[in-house]
N, C-alpha and C positions, 0 to 999 in steps of 0.2 A: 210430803205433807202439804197441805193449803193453808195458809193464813193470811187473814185476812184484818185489816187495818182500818178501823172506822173510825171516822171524824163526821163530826157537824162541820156548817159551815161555821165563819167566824161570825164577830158581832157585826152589828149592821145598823144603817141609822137610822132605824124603824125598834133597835132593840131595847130603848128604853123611852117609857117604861115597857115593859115586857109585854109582847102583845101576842095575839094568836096570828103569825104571819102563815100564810096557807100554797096556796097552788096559783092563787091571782092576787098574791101581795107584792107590791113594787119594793122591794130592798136592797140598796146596795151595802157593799162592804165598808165600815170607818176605817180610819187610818188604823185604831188599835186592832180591827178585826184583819187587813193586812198584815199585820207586825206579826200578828197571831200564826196565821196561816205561815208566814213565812220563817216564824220560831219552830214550827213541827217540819217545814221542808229541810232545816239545818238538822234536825235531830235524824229525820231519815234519810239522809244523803249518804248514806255506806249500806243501805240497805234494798238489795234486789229485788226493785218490786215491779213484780211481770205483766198487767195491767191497773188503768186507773180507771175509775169508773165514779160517775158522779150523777146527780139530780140536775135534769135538764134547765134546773131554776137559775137564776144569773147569777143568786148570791153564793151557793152550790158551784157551778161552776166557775165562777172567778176563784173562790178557796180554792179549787180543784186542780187551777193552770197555777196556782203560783207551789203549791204544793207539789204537784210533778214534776216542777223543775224542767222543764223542758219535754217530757214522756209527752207521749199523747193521751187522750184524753174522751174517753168514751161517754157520751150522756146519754141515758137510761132512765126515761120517765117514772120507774117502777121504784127510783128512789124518791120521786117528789114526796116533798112535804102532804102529809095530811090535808085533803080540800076539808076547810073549817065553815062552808057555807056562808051563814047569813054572821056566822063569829070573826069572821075575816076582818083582822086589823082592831080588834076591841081586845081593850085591857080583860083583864079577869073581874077588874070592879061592875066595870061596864055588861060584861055576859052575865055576869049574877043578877045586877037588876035589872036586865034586860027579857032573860031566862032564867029565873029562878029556877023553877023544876026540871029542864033541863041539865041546867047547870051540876044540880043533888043528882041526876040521876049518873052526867059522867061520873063525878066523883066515886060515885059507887062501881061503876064496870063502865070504862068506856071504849071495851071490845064491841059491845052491839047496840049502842048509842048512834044515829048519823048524826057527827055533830054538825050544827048547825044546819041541819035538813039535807046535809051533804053526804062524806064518808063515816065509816064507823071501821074502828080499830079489824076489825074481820077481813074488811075487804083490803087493807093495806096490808095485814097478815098475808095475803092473797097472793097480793101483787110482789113483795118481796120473798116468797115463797118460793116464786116462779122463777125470779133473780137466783137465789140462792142455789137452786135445784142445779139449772145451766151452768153456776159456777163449778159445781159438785161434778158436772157431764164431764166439763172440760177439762175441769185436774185430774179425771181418772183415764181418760183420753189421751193427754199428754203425759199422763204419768211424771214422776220425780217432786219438787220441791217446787211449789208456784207458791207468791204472794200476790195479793191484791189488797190494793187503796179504794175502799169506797166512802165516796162521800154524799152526808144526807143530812139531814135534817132532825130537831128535838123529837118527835112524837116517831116519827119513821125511822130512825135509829134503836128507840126504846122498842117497838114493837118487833125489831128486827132482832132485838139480844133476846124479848121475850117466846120469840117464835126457834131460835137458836136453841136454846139454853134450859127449854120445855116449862118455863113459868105458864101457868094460866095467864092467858091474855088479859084477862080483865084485870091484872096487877101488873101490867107493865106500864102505869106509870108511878106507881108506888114502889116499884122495885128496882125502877135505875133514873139515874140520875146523866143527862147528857150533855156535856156543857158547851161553848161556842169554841171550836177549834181543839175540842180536847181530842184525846187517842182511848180507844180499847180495841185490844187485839183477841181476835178466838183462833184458835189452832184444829185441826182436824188431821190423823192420824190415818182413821181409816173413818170409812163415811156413815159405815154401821152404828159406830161408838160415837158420834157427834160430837161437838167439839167443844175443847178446853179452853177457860176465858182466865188467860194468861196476864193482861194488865185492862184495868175498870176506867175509863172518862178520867186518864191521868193529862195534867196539866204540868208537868217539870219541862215540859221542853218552851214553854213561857217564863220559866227562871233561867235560864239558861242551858240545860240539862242536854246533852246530845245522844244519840247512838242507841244500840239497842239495850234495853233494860227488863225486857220478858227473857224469860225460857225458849 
């Protein structure tokens, strides 16, 4: 089997108020967003995970080293965040009256939107596609029982369960919810039958919760 392990990064001190942090936004990790990261490394410490692999971003990879615990640590542009263009670092108040009809038209499908004259949900579809596929090479390659940690970002995580899990793209942001340092796990069996989402953007290992808790 392959399962795979996704998180965002944690909070950051850009994260409030909530902004559209992109591919050239400056963020580091806050203390809570450390704690964070380091609440999911206690939870997966009994659990064998065969690579990590993370978003070449700093706030991406700093989650990523303190989450490994020591592992090493692969970055892979293909998980960056969303380039948000000209929305880079504006609130949601601020893009709406900035770009209003822009704004109406993501909300509606923002699979084939460039936001902000930048990317659009397709082409990150694209990019973690490509990710995904080479995962798929390699676990059938090596054969047996592989996990993987990947970490990524709000919009590129969503696009990545939507592109997994056969939602229409244009609803993966209305269809999942991904929060700063949370977990959702998908399982894959065999590669024909695409894979099982075993636990959703769970957040107990922030209350304390350790160990494995999926199937």
């Amino acid at each position: 089997m392959l399962t795979l392990l996704l998180t965002r990064h944690g909070h950051t001190d850009r994260s409030e108020s909530e902004r559209y942090l992109g591919q050239n936004s400056r963020a580091r990790l806050t203390e809570r967003g450390r704690a964070d990261a380091a609440a999911l490394a206690r939870r997966l410490e009994g659990v064998d995970i065969t690579r990590v692999i993370s978003s070449h971003l700093e706030r991406a990879l700093e989650t990523a080293g303190i989450v490994a615990a020591g592992r090493p640590v692969e970055a892979d542009p293909r998980l960056a965040e969303m380039d948000y263009g000209q929305w880079e670092d504006l609130t949601v108040e601020e893009i709406e009256r900035q770009f209003p009809l822009d704004y109406a038209r993501y909300e509606n499908d923002p699979s084939t939107l460039h936001v902000g004259g930048a990317e659009n949900g397709l082409q990150v579809a694209a990019r973690v596609g490509s990710l995904l596929g080479e995962l798929l090479d390699w676990w059938e390659t090596e054969r047996g029982d592989r996990t993987c940690l990947l970490v990524g970002h709000a919009s590129v995580n969503r696009v990545l369960l939507a592109y997994c899990l056969g939602t229409p793209l244009a609803d993966y942001r209305r269809r999942y919810q991904v929060d700063w340092a949370s977990l959702t796990v998908l399982r894959w069996a065999a590669r024909r039958d695409g894979p099982q989402l075993l636990l959703a953007n769970d957040l107990a290992h922030v209350r304390g919760l350790r160990g494995v808790t999926w199937a």
